[in-house]
C-alpha positions as CSV (number, residue, x, y, z in Angstrom):
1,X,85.1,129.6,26.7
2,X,87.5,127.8,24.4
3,X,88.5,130.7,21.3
4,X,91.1,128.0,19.7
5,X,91.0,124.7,19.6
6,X,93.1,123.0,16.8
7,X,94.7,119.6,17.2
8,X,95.0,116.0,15.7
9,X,97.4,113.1,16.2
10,X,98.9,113.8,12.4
11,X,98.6,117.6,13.0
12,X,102.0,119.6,12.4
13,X,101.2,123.0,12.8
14,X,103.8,125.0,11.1
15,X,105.1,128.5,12.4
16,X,102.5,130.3,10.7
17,X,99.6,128.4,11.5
18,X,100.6,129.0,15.6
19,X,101.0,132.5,14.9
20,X,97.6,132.9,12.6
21,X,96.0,130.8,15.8
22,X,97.6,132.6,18.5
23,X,96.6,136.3,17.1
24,X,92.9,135.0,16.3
25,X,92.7,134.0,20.4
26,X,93.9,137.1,21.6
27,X,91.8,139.0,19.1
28,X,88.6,136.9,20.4
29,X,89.4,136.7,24.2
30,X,89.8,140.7,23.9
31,X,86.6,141.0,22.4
32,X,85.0,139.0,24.8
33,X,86.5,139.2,28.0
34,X,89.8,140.7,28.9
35,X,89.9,144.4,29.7
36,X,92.8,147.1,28.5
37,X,95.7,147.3,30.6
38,X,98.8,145.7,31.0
39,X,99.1,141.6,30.9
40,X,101.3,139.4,32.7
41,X,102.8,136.8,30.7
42,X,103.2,133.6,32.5
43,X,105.3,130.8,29.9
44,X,106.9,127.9,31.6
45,X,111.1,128.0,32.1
46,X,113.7,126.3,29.6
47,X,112.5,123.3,31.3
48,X,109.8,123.2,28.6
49,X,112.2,124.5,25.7
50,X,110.5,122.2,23.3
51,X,107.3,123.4,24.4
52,X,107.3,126.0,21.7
53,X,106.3,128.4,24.7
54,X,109.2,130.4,23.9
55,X,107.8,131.3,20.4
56,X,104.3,131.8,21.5
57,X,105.3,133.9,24.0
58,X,107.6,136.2,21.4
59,X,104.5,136.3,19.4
60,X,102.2,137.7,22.3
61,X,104.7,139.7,23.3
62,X,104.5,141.3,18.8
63,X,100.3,141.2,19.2
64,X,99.9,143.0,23.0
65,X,103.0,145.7,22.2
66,X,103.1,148.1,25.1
67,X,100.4,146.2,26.9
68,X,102.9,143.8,28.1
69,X,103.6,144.2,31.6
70,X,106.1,141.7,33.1
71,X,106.9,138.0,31.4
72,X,107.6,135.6,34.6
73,X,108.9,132.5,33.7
74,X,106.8,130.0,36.2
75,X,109.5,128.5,37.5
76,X,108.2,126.7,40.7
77,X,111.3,125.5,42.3
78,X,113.2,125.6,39.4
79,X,116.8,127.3,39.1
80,X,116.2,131.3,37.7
81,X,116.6,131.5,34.0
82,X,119.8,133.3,32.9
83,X,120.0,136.1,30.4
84,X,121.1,134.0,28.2
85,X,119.3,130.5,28.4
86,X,116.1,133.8,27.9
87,X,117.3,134.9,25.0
88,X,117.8,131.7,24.0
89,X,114.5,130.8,24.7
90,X,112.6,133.6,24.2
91,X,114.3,135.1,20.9
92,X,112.1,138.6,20.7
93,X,110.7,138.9,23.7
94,X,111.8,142.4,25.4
95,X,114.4,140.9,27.7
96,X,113.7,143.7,30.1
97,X,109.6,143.2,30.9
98,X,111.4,139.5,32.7
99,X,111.0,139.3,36.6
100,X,112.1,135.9,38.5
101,X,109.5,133.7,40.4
102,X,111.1,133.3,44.1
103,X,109.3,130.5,46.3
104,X,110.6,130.9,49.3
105,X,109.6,134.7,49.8
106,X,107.6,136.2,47.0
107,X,104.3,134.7,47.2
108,X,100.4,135.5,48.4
109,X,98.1,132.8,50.0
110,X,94.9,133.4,48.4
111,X,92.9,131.0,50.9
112,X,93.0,127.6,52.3
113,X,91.4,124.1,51.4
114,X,90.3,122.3,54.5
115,X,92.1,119.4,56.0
116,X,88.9,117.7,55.7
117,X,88.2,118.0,52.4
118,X,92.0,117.4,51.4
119,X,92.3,114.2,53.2
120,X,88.5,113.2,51.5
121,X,90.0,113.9,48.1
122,X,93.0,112.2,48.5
123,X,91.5,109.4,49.7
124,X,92.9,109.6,53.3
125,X,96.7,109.5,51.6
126,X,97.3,113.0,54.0
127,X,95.7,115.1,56.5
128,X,96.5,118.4,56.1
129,X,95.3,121.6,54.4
130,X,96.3,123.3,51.4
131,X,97.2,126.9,51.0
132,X,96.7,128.4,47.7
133,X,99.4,130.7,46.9
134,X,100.7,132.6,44.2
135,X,103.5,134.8,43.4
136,X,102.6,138.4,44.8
137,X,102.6,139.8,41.1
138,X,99.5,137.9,40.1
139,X,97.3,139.5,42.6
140,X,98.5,142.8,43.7
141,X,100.8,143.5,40.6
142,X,97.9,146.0,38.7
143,X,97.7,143.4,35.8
144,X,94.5,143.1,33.6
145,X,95.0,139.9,32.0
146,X,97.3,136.9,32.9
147,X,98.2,134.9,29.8
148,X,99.3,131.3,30.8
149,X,101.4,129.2,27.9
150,X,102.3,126.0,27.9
151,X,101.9,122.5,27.0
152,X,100.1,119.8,27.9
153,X,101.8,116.4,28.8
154,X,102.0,113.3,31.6
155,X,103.4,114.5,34.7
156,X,104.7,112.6,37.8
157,X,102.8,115.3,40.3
158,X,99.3,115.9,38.9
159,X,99.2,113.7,36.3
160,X,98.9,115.8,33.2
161,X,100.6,119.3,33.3
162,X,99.4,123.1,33.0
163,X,96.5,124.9,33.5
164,X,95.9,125.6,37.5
165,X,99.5,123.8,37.6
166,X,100.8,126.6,36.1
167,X,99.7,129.2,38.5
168,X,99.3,127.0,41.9
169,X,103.2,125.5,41.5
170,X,104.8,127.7,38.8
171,X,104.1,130.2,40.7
172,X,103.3,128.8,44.4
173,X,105.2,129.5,47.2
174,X,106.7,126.7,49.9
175,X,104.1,125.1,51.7
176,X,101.6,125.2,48.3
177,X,104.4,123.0,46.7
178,X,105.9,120.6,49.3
179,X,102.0,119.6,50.3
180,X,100.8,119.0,46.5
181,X,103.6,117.2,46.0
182,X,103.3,115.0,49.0
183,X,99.8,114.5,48.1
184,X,100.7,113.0,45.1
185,X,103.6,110.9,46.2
186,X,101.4,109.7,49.2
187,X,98.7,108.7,47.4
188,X,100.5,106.8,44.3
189,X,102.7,108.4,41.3
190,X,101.7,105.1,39.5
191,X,97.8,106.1,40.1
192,X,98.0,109.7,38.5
193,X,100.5,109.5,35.6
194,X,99.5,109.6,32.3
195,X,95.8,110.8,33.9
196,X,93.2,113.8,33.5
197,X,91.5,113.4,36.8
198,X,93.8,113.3,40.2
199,X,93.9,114.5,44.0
200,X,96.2,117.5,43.4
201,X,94.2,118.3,39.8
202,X,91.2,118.6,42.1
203,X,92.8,120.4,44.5
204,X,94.6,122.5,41.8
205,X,91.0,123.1,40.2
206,X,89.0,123.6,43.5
207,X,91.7,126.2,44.1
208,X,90.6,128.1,40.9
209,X,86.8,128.0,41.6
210,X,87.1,129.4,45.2
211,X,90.0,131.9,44.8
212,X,90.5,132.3,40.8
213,X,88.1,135.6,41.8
214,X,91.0,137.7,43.7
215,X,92.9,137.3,40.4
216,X,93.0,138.9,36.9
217,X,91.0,136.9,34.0
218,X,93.5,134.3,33.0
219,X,93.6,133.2,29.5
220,X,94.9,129.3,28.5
221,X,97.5,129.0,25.6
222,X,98.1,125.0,25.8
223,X,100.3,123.3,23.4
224,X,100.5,119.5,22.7
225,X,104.1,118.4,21.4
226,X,105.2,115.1,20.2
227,X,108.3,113.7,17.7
228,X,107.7,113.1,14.2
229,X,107.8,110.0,12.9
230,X,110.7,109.1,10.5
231,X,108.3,109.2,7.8
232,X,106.9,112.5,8.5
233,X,110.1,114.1,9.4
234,X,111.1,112.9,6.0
235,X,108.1,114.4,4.3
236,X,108.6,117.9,6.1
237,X,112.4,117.9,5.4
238,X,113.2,117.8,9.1
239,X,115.7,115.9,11.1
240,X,115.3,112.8,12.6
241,X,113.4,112.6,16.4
242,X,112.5,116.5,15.5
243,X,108.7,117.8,17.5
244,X,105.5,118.5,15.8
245,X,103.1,120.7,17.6
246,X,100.1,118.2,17.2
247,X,97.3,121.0,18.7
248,X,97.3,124.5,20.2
249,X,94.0,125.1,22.8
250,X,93.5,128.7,23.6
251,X,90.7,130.0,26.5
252,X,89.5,130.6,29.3
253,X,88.4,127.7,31.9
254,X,89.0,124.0,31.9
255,X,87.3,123.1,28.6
256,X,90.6,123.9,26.8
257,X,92.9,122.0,28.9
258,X,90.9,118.8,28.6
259,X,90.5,119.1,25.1
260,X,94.6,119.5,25.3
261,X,94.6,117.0,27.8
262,X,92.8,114.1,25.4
263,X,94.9,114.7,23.0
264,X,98.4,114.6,24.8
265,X,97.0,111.3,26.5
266,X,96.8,109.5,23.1
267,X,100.0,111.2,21.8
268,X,102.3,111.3,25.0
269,X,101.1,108.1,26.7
270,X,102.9,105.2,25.2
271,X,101.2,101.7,26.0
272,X,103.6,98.8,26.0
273,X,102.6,95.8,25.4
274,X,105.4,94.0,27.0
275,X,107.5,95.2,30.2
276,X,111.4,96.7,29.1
277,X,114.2,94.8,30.1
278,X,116.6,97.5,29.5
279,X,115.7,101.3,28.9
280,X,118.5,103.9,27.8
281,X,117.3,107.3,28.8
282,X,119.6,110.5,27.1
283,X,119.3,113.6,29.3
284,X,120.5,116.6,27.4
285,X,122.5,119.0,28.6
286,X,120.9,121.9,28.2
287,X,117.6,120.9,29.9
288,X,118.9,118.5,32.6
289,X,121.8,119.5,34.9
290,X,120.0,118.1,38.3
291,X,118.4,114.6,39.1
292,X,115.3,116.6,40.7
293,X,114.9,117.1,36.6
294,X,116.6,114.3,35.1
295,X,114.5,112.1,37.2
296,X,111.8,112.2,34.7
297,X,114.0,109.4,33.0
298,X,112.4,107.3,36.2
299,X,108.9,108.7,36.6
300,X,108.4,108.7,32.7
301,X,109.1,104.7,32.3
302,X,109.1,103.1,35.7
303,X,105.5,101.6,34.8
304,X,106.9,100.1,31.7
305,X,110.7,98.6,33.0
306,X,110.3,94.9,33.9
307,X,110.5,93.6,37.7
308,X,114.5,92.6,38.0
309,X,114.9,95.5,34.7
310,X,117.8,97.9,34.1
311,X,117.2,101.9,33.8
312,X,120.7,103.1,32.1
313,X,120.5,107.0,31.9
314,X,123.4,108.9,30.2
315,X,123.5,112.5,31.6
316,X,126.6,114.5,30.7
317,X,125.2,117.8,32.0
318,X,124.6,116.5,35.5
319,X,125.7,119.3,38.0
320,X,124.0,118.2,41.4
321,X,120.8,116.2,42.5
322,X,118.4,119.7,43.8
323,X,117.6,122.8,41.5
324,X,117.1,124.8,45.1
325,X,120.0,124.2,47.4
326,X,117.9,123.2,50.5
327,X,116.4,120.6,48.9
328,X,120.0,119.6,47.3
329,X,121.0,119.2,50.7
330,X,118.0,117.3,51.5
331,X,118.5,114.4,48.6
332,X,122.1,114.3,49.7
333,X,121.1,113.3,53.4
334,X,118.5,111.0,52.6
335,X,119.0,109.6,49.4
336,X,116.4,108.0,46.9
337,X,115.0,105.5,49.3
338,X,111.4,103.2,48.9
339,X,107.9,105.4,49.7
340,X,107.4,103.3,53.2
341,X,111.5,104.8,53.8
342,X,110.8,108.1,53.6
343,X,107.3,108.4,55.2
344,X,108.6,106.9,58.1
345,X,111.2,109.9,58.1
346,X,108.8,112.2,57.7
347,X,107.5,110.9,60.6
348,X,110.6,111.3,62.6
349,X,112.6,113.9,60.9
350,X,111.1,117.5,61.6
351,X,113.4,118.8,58.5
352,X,112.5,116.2,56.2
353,X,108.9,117.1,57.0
354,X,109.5,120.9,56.7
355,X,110.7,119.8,52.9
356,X,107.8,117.9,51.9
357,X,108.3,118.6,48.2
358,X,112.2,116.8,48.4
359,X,110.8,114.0,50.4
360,X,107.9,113.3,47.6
361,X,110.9,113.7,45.2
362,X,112.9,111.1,47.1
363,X,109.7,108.8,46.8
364,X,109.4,109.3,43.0
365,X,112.8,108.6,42.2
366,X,113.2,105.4,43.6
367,X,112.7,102.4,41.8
368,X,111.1,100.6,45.5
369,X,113.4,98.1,44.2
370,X,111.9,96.5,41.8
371,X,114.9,97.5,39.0
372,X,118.2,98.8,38.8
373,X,118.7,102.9,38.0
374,X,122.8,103.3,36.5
375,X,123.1,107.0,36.4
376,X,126.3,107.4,34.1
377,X,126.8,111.3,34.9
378,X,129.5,113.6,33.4
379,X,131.9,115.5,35.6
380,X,129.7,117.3,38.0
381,X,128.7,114.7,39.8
382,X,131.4,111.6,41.1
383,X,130.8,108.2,41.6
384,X,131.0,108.7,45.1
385,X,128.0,111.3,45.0
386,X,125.9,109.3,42.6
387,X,126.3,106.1,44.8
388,X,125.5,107.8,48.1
389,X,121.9,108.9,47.2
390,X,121.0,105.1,46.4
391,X,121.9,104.9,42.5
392,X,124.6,102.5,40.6
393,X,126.9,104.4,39.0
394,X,128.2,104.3,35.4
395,X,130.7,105.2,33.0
396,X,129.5,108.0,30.8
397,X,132.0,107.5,27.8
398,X,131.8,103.6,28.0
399,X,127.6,104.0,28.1
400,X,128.1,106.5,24.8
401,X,130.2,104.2,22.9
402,X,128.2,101.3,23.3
403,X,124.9,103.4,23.0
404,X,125.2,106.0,20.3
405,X,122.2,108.7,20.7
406,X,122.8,109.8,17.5
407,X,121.8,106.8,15.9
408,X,119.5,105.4,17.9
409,X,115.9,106.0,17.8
410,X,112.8,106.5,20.1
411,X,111.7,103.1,21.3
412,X,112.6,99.2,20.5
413,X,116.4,99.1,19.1
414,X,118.7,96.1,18.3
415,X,122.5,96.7,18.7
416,X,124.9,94.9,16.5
417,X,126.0,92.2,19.1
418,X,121.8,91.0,19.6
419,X,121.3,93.2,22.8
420,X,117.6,94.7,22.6
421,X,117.2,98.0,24.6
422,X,114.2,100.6,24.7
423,X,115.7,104.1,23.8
424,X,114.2,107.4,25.0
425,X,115.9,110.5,24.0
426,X,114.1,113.1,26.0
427,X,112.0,112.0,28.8
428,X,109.9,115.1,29.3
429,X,108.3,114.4,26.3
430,X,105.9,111.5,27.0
431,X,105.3,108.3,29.4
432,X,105.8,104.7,28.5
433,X,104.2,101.6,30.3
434,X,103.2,98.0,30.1
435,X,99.7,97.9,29.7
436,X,99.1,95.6,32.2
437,X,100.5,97.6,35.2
438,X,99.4,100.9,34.1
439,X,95.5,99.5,33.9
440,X,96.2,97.8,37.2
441,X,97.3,100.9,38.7
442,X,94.2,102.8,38.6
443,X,92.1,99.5,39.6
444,X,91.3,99.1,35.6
């Protein structure tokens, strides 16, 4: 049952129309569907800033008053939000109704998918099971109603983020995440980015129809974000490279998120009709202090750099390579090596195959050699450090006088001397390829 369902690749939906939209769905989806009692809030972590979860979730927070429970950021294996990146995020939101997501100890299995039916799905790429976990609050927590923002865009793991992601890795536990993220990995990031239908969506989904049961209703709040252009920002009085939310989907099911899903795929998949010789990728600060994160600048534009091609990303806020310190220790020990690399160490390495969600990360953040990567990182991270994972290193200050962010913008620039780059200022927000190899990558 879809209650909201607004969107449109010129669509700029201002503050009030999301909070107009937002109070009609909860209005409907009470009416219809979701009992009295109290409702666990479940928006993604500053991760998705631009997401404009943060003020969705401030005004659920103003339209369900005392019925709001607990807010858990669904951080997956994502650092813990501090009190102040939550304030910052989440500007009215009663700081005191946030609990932390822990994956290593504070999750449920709901059930099991078969090894058979995994490795069918997959198309033979593993043979495992899956469990199906969740954080303990979803299902034993005394919650009515689970209310699940967030938006919609191409992602290296599933293909298109949110819905059953939200629950199944935002808040999974272990073994949940380091098999759906080998399962992608295994069977092709190239395959599933940019794309509705996967192996871990249908796992992710088949999840939901056997075990959705043992939870509370769960009701959708999707978003689809993507920049202005210079004419529009003009137009609106906003700054250069600023976000329009181009459709907000609210309900319960699947209908919602493919209606979001649609949408973000003409918006937030851009098809190249040549192959980049040279990409600049800008990581800010805020957003991106680990490679496990900042690696998007890889995922997000591998399909559209050139064989023999250059990836130059400029990441000042670069602390260390994991958000969770096991798997930080993991990157350091293996490094960033080709798929066939680090399969055959999961073969041979019992730890590497204990960590199954570092070793797909170590697969995605390789280029398999076919470019360079120059990660030019600020102080938290040496040369030394940068090198010994498998990257080139660069000079931060040299890379930011030669390529100034603040003037460049999103996609094909000339500099001054003739040299043509491919500028991306934040990653997370989309996925660019050659048309050629993404249509080749899923066989047409």
């Amino acid at each position: 049952m879809t209650y909201i369902a607004e969107g449109g690749l010129s669509r700029d939906l201002s503050d009030l129309e999301l909070d107009e939209l937002l109070a009609q769905g909860l209005a409907r989806a009470g009416a219809d569907a979701a009992p009295s009692g109290p409702v666990l809030i479940l928006p993604p972590d500053g991760t998705r800033f631009h997401s404009r979860a943060g003020y969705l979730t401030d005004l659920a927070c103003r339209e369900l008053g005392s019925r709001v429970g607990a807010i858990m950021p669904a951080l997956g294996t994502h650092i813990v939000m501090t009190r102040e990146e939550l304030r910052k995020m989440f500007h009215k939101s009663p700081q005191d109704k946030f609990i932390s997501h822990d994956w290593r100890n504070d999750v449920v299995e709901l059930g099991r998918l078969e090894a058979d039916w995994v490795a069918q799905v997959s198309e033979n790429a593993v043979h495992y099971d899956w469990p199906v976990q969740v954080n303990k609050a979803l299902r034993d927590g005394g919650f009515s109603l689970i209310l699940s923002i967030g938006q919609v865009v191409p992602h290296e793991v599933v293909g298109m983020a949110n819905h059953a992601k939200n629950i199944f890795v935002g808040t999974g536990g272990k073994e949940a995440i380091d098999k759906s993220h080998f399962v992608g990995a295994s069977y092709g990031m190239e395959r599933m980015m940019g794309r509705i239908d996967t192996p871990v969506r249908a796992m992710f989904d088949e999840g939901m129809r056997r075990f959705s049961p043992l939870l509370p209703p769960i009701l959708w709040v999707l978003t689809v974000v993507s920049p202005r252009t210079d004419l529009e920002a003009s137009g609106a009085g906003k700054p250069r490279g600023s976000l329009a939310v181009r459709g907000l989907y609210i309900g319960f099911g699947r209908e919602c998120f493919e209606a979001a899903a649609k949408l973000a795929q003409e918006l937030n998949v851009d098809i190249l009709e040549e192959p980049i010789t040279k990409a600049v990728v800008y990581l800010e600060s805020s957003e991106f202090r680990t490679t496990w994160l900042g690696n998007k600048a890889i995922y997000r534009t591998r399909m559209a750099l050139a064989d023999a091609g250059e990836l130059l990303i400029l990441a000042p806020g670069l602390e260390r390579f994991g958000e969770d310190y096991g798997n930080d220790r993991l990157i350091r020990k293996y490094g960033y090596r080709p798929a066939k690399v680090i399969q055959e160490k999961v073969g041979k390495e019992p730890e590497l195959a204990g960590g199954l969600s570092a070793a797909a990360h170590l697969i995605h953040g390789s280029s398999e050699g076919r470019f360079r990567v120059r990660y030019c990182p600020g102080p938290g991270l040496s040369r030394r450090e940068i090198e010994s994972v498998g990257y080139e290193w660069g000079d931060l200050k040299e890379a930011l006088a030669r390529y100034d962010v603040d003037t460049l913008g999103l996609g094909w620039n000339t500099l001054p001397d003739g040299e043509r780059i491919f500028y991306v200022p934040n990653p997370a927000l989309g996925l660019w390829a050659e048309k050629k190899r993404f249509f080749t990558s899923a066989g047409g």
